[in-house]
TIKE-575836 format. One record per atom (N, C-alpha, C): y, z, x; residue in one letter. Coordinates in steps of 0.001 Angstrom, whole numbers, padded with zeros to 6 digits, always signed. Example, Ala and Ser with C-alpha at 12.3 -4.5 7.8 and 13.67 -1.06 7.14 Angstrom:
REM residues 2
-005690+007800+013190A
-004500+007800+012300A
-003300+007800+013200A
-002250+007080+012850S
-001060+007140+013670S
+000030+007870+012900S
***
This chain:
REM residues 321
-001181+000000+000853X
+000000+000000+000000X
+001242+000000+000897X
+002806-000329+000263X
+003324-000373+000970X
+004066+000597+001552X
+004880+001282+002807X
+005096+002505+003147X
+006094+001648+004096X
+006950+002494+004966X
+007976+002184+005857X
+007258+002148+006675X
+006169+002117+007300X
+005398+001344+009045X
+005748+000135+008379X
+005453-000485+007058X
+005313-002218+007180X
+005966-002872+006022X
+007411-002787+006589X
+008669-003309+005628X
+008050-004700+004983X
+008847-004962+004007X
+007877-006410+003326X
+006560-006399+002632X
+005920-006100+002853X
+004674-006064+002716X
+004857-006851+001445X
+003677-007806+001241X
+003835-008666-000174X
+002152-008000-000719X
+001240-008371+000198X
+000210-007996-000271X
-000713-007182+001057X
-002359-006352+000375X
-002869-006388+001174X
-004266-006358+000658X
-005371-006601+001883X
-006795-007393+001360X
-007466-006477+002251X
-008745-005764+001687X
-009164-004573+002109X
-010433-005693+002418X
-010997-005273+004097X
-012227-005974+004077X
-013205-005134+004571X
-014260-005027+004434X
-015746-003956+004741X
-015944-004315+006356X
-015754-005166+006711X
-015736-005273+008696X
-015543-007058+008736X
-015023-007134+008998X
-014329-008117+009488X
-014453-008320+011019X
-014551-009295+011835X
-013823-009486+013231X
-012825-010239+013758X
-012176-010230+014391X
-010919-010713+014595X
-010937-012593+014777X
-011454-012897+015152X
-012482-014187+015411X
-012681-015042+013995X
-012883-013623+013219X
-013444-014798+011710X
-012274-014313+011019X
-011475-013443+010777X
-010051-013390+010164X
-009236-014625+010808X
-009161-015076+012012X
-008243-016130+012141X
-008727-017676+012246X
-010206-017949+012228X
-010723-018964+011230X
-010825-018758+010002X
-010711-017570+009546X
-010346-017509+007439X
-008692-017964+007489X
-007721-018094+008135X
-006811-018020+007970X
-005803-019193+008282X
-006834-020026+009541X
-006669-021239+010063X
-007410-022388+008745X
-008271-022202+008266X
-008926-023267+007222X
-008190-023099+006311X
-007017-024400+005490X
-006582-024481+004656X
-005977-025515+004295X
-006500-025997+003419X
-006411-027295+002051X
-004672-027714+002791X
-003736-027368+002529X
-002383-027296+002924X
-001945-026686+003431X
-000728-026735+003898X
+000280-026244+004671X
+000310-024307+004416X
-000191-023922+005288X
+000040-021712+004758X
+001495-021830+005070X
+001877-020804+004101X
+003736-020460+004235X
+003314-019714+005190X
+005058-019130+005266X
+005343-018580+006257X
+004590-017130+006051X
+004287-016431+007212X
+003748-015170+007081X
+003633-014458+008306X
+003661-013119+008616X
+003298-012686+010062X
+002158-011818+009258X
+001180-011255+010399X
+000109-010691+010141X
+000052-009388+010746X
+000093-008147+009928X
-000260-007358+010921X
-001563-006643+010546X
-002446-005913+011355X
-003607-005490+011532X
-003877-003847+011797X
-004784-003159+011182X
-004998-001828+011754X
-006011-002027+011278X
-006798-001118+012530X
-007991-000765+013385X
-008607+000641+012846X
-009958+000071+012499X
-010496+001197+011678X
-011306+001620+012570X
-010848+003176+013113X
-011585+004015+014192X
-013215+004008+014378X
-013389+004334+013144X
-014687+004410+012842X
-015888+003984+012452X
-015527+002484+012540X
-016442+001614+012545X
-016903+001192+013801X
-018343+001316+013947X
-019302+000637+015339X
-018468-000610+015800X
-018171-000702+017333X
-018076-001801+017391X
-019519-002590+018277X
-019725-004007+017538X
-021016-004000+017742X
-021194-004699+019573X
-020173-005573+019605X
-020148-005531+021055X
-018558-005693+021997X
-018599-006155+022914X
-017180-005471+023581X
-016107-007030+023159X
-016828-007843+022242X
-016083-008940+021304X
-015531-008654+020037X
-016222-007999+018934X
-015934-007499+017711X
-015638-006408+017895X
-014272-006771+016911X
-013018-006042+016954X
-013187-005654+015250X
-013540-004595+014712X
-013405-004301+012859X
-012364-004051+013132X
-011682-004688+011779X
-010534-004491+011287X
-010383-003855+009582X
-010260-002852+008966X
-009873-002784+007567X
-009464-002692+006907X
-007504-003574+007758X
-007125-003531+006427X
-005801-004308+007174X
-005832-005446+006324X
-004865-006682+006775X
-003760-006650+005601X
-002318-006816+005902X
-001042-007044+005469X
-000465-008288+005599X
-000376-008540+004536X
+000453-010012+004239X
+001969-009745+004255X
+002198-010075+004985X
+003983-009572+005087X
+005034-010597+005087X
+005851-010407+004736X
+007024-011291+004524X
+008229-011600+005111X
+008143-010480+005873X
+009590-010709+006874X
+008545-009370+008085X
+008338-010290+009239X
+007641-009985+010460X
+009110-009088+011632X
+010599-009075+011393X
+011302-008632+012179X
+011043-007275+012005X
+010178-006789+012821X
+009819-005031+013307X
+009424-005480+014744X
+009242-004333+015660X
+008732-003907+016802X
+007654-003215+017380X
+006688-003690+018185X
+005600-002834+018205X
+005709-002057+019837X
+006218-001112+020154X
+006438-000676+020856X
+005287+000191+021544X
+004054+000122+020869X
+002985+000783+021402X
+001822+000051+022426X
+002494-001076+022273X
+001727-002263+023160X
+001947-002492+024398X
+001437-001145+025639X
+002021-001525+026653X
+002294-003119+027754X
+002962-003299+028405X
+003042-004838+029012X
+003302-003996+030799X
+002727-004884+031396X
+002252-004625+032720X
+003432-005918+033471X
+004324-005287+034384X
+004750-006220+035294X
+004101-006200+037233X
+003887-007351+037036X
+003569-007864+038007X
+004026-007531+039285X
+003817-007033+040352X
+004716-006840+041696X
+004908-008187+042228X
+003390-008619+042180X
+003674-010149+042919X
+004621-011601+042351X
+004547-010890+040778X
+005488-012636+040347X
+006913-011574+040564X
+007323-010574+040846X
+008865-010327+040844X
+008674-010646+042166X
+007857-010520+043065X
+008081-010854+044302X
+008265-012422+045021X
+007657-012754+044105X
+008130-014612+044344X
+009380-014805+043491X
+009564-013879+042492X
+011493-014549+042120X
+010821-015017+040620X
+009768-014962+040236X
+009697-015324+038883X
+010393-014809+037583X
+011020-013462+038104X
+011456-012940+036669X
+013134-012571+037582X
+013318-013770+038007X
+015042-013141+038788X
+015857-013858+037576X
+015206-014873+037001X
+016670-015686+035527X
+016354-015241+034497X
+017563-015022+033693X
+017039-014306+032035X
+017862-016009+031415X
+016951-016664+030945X
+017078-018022+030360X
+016238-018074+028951X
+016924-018585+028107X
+016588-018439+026445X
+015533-019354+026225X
+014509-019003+025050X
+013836-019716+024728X
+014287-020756+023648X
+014314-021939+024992X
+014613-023321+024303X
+014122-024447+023120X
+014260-024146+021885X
+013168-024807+020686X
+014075-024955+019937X
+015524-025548+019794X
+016418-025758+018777X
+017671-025986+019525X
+018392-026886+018815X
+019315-027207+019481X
+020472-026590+017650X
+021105-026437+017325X
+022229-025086+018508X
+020750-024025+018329X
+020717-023057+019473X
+020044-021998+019524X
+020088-021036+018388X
+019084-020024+018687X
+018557-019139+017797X
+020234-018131+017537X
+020782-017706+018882X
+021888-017049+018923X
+023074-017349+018396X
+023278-018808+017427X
+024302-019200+017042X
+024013-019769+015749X
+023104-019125+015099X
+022778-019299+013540X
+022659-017862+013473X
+023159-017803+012035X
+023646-016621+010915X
+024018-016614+009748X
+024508-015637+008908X
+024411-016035+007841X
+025698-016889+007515X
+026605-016905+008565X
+027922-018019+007847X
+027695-019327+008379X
+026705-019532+008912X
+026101-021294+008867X
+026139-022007+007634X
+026497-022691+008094X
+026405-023605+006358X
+026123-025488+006884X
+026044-026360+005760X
+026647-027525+006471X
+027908-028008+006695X
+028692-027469+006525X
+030096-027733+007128X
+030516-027208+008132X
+029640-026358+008960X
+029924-025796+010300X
+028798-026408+011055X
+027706-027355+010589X
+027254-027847+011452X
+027321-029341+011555X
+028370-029638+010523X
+028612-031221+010945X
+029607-031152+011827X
+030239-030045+012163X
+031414-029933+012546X
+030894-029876+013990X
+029869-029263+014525X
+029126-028981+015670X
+028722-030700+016275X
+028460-031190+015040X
+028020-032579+015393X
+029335-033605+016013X
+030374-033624+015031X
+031601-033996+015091X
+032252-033851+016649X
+031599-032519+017261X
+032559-031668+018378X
+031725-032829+019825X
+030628-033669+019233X
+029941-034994+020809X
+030817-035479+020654X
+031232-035404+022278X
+032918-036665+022121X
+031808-037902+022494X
+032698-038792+021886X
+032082-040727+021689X
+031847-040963+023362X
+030361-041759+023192X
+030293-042332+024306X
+029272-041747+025440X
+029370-040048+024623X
+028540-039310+025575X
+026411-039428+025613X
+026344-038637+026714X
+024490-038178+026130X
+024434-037087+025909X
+023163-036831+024367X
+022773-035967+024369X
+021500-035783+024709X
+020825-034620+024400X
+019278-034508+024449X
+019013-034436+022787X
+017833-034711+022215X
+017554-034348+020826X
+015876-034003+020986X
+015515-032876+020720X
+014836-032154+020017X
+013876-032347+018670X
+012603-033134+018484X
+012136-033467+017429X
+010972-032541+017295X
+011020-031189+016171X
+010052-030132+015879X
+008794-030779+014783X
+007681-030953+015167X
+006733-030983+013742X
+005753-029496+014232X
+006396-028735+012700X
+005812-027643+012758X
+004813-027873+012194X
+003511-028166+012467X
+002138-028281+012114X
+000988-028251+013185X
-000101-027759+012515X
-001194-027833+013604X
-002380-027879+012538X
-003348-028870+013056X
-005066-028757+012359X
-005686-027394+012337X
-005339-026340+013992X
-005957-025206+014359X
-004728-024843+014462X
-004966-023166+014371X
-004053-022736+015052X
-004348-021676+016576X
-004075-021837+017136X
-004319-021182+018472X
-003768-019488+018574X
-004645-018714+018791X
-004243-017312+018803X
-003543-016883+019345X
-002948-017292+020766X
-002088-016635+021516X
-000751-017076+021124X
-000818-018240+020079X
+000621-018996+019932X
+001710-018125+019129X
+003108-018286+019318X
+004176-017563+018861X
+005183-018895+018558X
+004984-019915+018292X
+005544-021375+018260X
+005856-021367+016876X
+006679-021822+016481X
+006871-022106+014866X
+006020-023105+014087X
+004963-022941+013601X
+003946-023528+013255X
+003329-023172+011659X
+002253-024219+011724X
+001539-023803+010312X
+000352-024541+010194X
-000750-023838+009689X
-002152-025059+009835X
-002128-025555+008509X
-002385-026826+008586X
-003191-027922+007545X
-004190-028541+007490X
-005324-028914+006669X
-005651-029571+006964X
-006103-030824+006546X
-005035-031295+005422X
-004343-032264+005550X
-002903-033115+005736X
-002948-033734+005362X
-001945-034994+006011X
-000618-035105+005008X
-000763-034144+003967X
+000288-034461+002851X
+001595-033842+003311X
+001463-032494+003382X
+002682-031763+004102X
+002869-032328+005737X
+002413-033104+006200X
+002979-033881+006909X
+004068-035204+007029X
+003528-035665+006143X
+003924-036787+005154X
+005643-036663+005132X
+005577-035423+004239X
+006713-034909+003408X
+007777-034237+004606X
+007284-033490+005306X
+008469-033188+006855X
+008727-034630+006981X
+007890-035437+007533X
+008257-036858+008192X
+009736-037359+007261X
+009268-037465+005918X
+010399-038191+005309X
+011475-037260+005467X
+011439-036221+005426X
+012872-035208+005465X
+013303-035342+006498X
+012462-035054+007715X
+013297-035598+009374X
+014052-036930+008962X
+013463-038136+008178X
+014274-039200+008061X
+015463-038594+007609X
+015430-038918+006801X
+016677-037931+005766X
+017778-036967+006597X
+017154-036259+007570X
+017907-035696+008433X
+018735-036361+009462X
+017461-037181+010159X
+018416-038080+011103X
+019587-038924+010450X
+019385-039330+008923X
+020085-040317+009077X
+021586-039485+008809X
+021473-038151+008503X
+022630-037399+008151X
+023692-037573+009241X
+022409-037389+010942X
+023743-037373+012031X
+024449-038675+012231X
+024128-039723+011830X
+024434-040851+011412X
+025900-040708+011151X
+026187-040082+010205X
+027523-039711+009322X
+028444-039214+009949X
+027978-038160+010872X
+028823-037185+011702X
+029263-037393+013062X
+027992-038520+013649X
+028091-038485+015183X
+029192-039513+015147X
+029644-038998+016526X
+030749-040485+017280X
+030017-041158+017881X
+031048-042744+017548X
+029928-043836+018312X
+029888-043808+020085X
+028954-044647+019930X
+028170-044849+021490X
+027801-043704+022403X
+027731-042458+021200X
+026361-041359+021744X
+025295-042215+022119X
+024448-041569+023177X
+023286-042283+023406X
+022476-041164+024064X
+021076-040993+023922X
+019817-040570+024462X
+019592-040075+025634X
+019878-039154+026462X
+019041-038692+027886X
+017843-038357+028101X
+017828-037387+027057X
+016233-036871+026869X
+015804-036525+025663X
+014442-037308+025197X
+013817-036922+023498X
+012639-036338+023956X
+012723-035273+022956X
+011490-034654+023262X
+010908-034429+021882X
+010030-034506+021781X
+009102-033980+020559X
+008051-032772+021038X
+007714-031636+019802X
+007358-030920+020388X
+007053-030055+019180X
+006161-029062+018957X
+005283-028248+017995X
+005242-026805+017932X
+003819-027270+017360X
+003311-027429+016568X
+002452-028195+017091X
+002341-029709+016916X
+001087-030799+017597X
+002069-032017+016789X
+002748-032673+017391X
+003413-033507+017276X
+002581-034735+016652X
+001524-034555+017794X
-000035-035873+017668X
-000766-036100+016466X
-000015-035109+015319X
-000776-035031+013806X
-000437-036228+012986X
+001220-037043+013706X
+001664-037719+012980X
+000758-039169+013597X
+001045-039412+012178X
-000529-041193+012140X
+000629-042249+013232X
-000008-043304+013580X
+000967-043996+014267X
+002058-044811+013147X
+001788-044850+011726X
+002475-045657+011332X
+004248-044208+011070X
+004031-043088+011061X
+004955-042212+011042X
+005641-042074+011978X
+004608-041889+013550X
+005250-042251+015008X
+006400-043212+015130X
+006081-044704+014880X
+006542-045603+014660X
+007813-045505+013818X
+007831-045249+012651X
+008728-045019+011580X
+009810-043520+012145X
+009578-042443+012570X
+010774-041839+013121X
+011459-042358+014342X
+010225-043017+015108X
+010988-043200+016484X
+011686-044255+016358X
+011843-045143+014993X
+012620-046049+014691X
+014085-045748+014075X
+013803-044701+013415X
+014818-043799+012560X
+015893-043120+013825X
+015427-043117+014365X
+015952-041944+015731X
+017107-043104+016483X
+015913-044301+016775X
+016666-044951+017717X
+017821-045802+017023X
+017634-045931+015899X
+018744-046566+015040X
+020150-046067+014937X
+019863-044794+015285X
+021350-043747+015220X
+022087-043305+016655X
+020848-042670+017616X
+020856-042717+018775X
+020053-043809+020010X
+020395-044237+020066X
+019572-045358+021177X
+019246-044706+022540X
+018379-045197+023307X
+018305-044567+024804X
+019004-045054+025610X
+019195-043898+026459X
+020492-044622+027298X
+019795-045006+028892X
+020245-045524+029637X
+019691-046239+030874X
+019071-044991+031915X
+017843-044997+032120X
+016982-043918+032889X
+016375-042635+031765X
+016636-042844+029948X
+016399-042055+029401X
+014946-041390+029310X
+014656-040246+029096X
+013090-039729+029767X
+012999-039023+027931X
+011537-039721+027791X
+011143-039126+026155X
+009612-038842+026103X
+009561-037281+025985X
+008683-036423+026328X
+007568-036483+025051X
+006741-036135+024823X
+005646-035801+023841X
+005051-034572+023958X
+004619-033452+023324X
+003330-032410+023861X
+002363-032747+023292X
+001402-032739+023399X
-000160-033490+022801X
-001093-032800+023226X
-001732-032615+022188X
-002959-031817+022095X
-004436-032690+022661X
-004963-032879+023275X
-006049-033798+023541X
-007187-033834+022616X
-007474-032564+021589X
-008183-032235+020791X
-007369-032843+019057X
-006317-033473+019335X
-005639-033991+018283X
-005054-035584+018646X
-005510-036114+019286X
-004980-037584+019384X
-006050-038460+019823X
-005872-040238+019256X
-006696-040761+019990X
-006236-042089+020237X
-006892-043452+020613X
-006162-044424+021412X
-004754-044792+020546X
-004969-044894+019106X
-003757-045641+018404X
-002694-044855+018037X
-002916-043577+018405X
-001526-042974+018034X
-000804-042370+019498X
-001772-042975+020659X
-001603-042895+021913X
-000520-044572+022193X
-001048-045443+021515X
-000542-046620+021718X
+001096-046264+021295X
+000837-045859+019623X
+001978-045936+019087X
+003418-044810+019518X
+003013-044112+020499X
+003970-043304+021057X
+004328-044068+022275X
+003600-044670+023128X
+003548-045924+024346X
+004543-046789+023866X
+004180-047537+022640X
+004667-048428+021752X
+006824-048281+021714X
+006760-046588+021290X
+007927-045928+020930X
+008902-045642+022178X
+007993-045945+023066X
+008798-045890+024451X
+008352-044385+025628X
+007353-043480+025021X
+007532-042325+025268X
+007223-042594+027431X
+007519-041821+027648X
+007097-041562+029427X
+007124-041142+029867X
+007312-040033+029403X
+006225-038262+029934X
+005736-037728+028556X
+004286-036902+029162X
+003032-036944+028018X
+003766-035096+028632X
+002777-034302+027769X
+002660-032957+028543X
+001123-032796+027696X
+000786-032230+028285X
-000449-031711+027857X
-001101-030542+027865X
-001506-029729+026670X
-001520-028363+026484X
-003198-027671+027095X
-003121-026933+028063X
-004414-027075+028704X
-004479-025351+028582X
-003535-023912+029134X
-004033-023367+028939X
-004566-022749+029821X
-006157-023096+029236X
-007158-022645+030390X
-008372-023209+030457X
-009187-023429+031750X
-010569-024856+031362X
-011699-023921+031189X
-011715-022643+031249X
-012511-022030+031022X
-013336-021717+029554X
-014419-022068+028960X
-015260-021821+028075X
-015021-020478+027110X
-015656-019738+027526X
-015443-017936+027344X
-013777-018091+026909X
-012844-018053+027846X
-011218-018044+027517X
-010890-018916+026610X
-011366-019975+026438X
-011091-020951+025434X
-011402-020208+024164X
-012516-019616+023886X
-013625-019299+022731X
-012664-017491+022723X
-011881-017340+023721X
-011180-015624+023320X
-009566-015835+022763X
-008854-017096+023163X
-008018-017590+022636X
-007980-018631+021077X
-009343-019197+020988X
-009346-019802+020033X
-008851-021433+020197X
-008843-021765+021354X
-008308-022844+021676X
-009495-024188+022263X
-010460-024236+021601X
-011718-025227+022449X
-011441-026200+023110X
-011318-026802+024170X
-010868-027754+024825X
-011593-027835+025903X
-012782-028907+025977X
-013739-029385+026979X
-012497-029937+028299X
-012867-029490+029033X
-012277-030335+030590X
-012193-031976+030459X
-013475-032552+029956X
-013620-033617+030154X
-012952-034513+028752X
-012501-033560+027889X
-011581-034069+026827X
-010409-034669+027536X
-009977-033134+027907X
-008244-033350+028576X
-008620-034392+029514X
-009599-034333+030577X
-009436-035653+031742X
-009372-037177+030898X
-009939-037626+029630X
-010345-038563+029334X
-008660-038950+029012X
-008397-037741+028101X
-006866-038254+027632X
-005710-038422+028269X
-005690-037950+029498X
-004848-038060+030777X
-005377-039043+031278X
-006305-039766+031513X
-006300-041445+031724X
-005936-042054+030922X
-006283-041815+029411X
-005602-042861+028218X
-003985-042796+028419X
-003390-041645+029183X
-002384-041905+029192X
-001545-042576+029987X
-002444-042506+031233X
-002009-043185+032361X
-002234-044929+032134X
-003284-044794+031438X
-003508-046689+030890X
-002397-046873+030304X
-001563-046499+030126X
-000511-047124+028892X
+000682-046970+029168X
+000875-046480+030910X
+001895-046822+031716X
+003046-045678+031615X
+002495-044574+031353X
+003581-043788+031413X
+003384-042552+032757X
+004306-042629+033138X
+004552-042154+034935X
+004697-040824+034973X
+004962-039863+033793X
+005015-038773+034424X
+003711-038145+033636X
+003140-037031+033960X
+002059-036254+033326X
+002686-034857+033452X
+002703-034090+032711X
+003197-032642+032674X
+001926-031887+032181X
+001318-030787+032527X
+000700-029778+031646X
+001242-028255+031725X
+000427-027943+030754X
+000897-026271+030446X
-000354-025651+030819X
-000612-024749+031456X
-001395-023511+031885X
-001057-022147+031494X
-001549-021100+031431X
-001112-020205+030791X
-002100-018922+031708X
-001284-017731+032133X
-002138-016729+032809X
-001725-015390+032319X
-002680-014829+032566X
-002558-013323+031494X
-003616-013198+030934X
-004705-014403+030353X
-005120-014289+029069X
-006076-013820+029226X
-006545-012926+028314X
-008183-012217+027946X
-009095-013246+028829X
-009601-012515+029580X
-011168-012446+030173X
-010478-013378+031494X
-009477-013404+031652X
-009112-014080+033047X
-009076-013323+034431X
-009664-013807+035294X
-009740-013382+036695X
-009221-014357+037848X
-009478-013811+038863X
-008720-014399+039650X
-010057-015811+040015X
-010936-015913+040061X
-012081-016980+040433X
-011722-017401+039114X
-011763-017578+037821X
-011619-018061+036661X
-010398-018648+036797X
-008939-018404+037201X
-007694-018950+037343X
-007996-020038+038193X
-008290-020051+039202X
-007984-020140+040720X
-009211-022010+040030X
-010394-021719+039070X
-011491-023029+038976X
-010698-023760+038027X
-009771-023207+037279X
-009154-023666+036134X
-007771-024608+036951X
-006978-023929+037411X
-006444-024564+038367X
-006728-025930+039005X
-008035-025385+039813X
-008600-026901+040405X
-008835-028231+039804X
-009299-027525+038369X
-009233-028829+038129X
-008342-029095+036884X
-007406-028659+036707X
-006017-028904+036240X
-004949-030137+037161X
-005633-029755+039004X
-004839-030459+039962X
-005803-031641+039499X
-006863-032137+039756X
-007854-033132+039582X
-007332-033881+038716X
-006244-033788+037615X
-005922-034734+036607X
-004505-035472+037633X
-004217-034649+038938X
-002682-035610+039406X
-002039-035538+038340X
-001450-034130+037630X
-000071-034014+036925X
+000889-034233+037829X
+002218-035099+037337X
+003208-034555+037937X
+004131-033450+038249X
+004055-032518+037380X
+004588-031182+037155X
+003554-030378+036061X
+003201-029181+036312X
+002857-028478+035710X
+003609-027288+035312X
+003381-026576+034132X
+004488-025374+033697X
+003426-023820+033616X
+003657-023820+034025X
+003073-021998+034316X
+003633-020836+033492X
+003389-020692+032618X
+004013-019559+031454X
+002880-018286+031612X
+003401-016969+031605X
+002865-015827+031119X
+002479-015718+029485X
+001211-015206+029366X
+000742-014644+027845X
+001936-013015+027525X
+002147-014014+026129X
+003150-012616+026008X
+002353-011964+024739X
+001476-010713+024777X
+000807-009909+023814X
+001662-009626+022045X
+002587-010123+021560X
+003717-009904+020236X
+002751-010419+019277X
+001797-009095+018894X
+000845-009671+017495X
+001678-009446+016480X
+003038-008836+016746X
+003954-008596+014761X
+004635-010019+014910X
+004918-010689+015805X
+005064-012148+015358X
+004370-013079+014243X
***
C-alpha cells in the first residue's frame, strides 16, 4: 500500500517468489509500447534463496513519478580510474538538445521557437534524433526507452518526428546546415528501412549536410539486418557505434543483454561492406560477475573488430530510475 518510502505509487502486485530475471522478462514482453514507469523492489528476508542467482522478491510497485533517492546503495570509487584522470571533468549527460537543465515548467512553444530563432543564418548545428524504443530491454539501462513488440508505436513516433522536423522548418534561419546527426535510443535499428529513408529525407530537406558532415547511428547487432543496414548507408550515415557491453556469456545472461561475439563481428563487417569509415563501440565495466580475466577477453576481442574509437562508460547501480 501506499506510505511515504514510495511517493506515487499507482499500484502494487504481490508475488509468492518471483526472481529478478523473470520479473524483467514479464515486463520486457509486451504487445505495445509500456508507459512510462520506474520500478521499485523490496526484498523479502525470508525467503530461501535457492542459488547465489535468485533473487525473491515480494512485492513490486508500479510507480509514477520515480524522482526519489536511494541512498542505501553504496558506490565504490576507484583509486585507479581517479588516478588516470577519469573522474577530473564534471560534463552533463548529453541526450537532448537544449539540456535537461534548461527545461521547466515555463517552457512552452514560444520559448522554444525562440531558442530556434536565436541559430544565426548560415551557421552548423548538430541535431540529435531520439527513438525511444527497444524489442528488449536491457537491465543495466537508464536511457529513455520503452519495449515493444511491435512496430505500431513505432510507426506513430516516426510520423510525429516528421511533424516535428518540419516545425524547425518555420523557425530556423536559412542556410543552417548539418555538422553532426546522430541518432540514438533506445535502438534506432527498429525503424524498417522504408522509415530510415523517409526521416532521413525529412531531416535533410530542412537541414542539409554540410561539407565533412559526420552522421552517427547506435545499433544494436541483435536488432538490424542487411536492408536496414543498406538503408542507413543509403541515408548517408558514416559512423556506426555499436552496443557491445560485454562478450562474455554469464555477463550477458546477468545483464540481460544476449549478444553472441560472432553476431557483433558479422555486423561490423556488414558495416564495413557498405563503406562507412568510422566504427565506434560501447563497452561497459562494473558489471555483475566481471573480473579482471573476463574484462581484459572481452576487450580482446572487442579490439579484433578494428573499431575506430571505443567508449568506456562505468555501470552506474540507480534501480529507482
Amino acid at each position: 500500500r501506499p506510505d511515504h518510502r514510495l511517493p506515487g505509487l499507482k499500484a502494487a502486485v504481490v508475488f509468492d517468489r518471483i526472481e529478478f530475471g523473470q520479473f524483467i522478462g514479464f515486463t520486457a514482453r509486451a504487445d505495445g509500447a509500456v508507459p512510462d514507469r520506474a520500478i521499485a523492489t523490496i526484498r523479502v528476508p525470508d525467503l530461501e534463496v535457492v542459488n547465489r542467482h535468485s533473487w525473491p522478491f515480494g512485492l513490486i510497485c508500479v510507480k509514477a513519478d520515480s524522482k526519489y533517492s536511494n541512498k542505501d546503495i553504496p558506490m565504490t570509487v576507484h583509486s585507479q580510474l581517479t588516478r588516470l584522470g577519469l573522474f577530473d571533468a564534471r560534463v552533463p549527460r548529453y541526450t537532448s538538445y537544449p539540456t535537461a537543465p534548461q527545461f521547466g515548467g515555463g517552457v512552452g512553444p514560444d520559448l522554444f521557437a525562440d531558442w530556434i530563432r536565436s541559430v544565426p543564418a548560415g551557421s552548423e548545428i548538430s541535431l540529435y534524433l531520439h527513438v525511444p524504443f527497444c524489442r528488449r530491454l536491457c537491465w543495466f539501462c537508464a536511457c529513455r526507452t520503452q519495449g515493444t513488440q511491435s512496430d505500431k508505436p513505432v510507426q506513430a513516433y516516426a510520423a510525429m518526428l516528421q511533424q516535428e522536423i518540419a516545425l524547425l522548418k518555420a523557425h530556423l534561419a536559412p542556410g543552417v546546415r548539418l555538422s553532426r546527426l546522430h541518432w540514438g535510443g533506445g535502438t534506432p535499428t527498429m525503424l524498417s528501412p522504408d522509415l530510415t529513408r523517409e526521416l532521413a529525407e525529412a531531416i535533410f530537406a530542412v537541414v542539409p549536410m554540410g561539407e565533412g558532415a559526420e552522421f552517427s547511428v547506435e545499433i544494436d547487432p541483435m536488432e538490424v539486418d542487411a536492408a536496414r543496414l543498406d538503408a542507413l548507408a543509403a541515408a548517408g550515415m558514416n559512423r556506426a557505434s555499436i552496443g557491445v557491453q560485454d562478450f562474455d556469456p554469464q555477463i550477458q545472461a546477468a545483464i540481460g543483454r544476449e549478444q553472441p561475439f560472432e553476431v557483433t563481428q558479422s555486423v561490423a563487417r556488414m558495416i564495413r561492406e557498405r563503406g562507412v569509415q568510422s566504427l565506434n563501440a560501447d563497452i561497459l565495466y562494473g558489471l555483475p560477475l566481471q573480473n579482471p580475466v573476463r574484462i581484459a577477453d572481452s576487450v580482446q576481442k572487442l579490439l579484433a573488430l578494428s573499431p575506430d574509437r571505443v567508449a568506456l562508460y562505468g555501470y552506474a547501480h540507480v534501480p529507482w530510475m
